[in-house]
DOGULO-432717 format. One record per residue (C-alpha): residue number from 0; residue in three letters; chain; x, y, z. Coordinates in steps of 0.05 Angstrom, whole numbers, plus 5000, padded with zeros to 4 digits. Each point is the difference from the previous one (the first is absolute). Layout:
REM residues N
   pos   code   unit     xx     yy     zz
   NUM    ALA      A      X      Y      Z
...
//
This chain:
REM residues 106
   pos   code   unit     xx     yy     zz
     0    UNK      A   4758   4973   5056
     1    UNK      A   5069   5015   5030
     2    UNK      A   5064   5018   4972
     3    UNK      A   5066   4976   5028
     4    UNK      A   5061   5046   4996
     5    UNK      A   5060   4952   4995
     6    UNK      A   5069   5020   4999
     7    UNK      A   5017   5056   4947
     8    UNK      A   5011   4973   4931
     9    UNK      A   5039   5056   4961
    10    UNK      A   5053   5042   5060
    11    UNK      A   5053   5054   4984
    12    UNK      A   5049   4944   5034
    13    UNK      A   4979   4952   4956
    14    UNK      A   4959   4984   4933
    15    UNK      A   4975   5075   4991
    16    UNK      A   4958   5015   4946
    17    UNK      A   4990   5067   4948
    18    UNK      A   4927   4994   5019
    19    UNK      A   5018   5004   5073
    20    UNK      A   5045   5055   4994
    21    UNK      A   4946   5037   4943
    22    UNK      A   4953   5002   5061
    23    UNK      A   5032   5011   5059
    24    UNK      A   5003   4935   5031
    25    UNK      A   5063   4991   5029
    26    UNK      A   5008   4954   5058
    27    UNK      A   5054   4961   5032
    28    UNK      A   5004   4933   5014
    29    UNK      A   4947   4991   5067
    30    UNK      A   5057   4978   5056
    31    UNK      A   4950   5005   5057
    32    UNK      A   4918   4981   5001
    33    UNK      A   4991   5089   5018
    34    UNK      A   5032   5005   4932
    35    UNK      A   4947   4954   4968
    36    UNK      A   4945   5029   5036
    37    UNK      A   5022   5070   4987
    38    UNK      A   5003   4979   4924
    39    UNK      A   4934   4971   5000
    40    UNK      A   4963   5050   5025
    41    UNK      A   5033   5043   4941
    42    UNK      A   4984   4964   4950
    43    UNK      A   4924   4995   5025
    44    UNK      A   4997   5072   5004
    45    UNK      A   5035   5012   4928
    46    UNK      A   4962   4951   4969
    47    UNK      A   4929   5014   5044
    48    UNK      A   4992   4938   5020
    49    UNK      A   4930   4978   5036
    50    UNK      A   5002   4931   5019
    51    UNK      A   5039   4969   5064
    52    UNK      A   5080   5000   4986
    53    UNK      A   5034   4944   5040
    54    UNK      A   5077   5008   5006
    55    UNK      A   5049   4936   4993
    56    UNK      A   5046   4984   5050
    57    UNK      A   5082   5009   4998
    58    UNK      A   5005   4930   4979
    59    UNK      A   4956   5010   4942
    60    UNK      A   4958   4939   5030
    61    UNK      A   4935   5020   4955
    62    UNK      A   5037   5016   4941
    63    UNK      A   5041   4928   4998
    64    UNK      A   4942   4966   5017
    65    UNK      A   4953   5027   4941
    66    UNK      A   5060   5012   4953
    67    UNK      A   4983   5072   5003
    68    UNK      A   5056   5035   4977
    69    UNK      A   4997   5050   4953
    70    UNK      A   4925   4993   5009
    71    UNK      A   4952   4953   4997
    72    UNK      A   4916   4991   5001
    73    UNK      A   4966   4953   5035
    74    UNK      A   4927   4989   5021
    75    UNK      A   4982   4967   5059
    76    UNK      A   4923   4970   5010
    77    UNK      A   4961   5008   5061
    78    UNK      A   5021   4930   5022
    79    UNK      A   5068   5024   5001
    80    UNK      A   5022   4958   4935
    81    UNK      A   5037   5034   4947
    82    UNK      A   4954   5014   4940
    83    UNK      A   5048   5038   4957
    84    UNK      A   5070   5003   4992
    85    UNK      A   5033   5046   4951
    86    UNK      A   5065   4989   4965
    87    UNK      A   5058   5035   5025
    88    UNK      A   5007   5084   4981
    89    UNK      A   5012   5032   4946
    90    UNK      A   4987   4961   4953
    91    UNK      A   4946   4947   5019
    92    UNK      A   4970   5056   5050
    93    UNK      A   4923   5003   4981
    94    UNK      A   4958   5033   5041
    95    UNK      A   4938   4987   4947
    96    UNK      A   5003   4924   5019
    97    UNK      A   5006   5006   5070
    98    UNK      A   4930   5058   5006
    99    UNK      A   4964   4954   4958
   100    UNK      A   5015   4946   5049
   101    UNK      A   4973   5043   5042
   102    UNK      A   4936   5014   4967
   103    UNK      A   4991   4937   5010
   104    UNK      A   5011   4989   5074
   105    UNK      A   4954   5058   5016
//
């Protein structure tokens, strides 16, 4: 498993939330890949993440390709095919589907 950090959905120059501001997560929009790196490894060490964290590029190349953005699941199989792919966040994000998809891969 992996986790791709992808451009930030919800800046304070931009589309900030309550939630955001609630707990302390107040970033600007990422103008150089140091930014997005520097964010990233925040956000694994606020949220306590495990798993390998990639970083997108500047030009977002992951998070066009996989339609990413605000966030997004997707599985891929050991022969590199995609097994799962969830609908786009909030609302069709469902991380229930995508572990049992799991379950049954392993």
């Amino acid at each position: 498993m992996v986790f791709v950090y992808i451009a930030e959905a919800h800046t304070t120059d931009g589309w900030q939330l309550q939630s955001n501001l609630d707990d302390d997560v107040l970033l600007a929009k990422h103008t150089t890949i140091e930014e997005r790196f520097a964010a990233a490894r925040e956000g694994v060490a606020r949220l306590g993440l495990t798993m390998p964290v990639l970083v997108d590029a500047m030009d977002d190349g992951v998070s066009n390709a996989f339609a990413a953005w605000p966030e997004r699941i997707y599985v891929i199989d050991a022969s590199a095919q995609i097994a799962f792919a969830g609908g786009p966040g909030p609302f069709e994000f469902d991380p229930d589907a995508a572990a049992a998809v799991l379950d049954e891969l392993l």
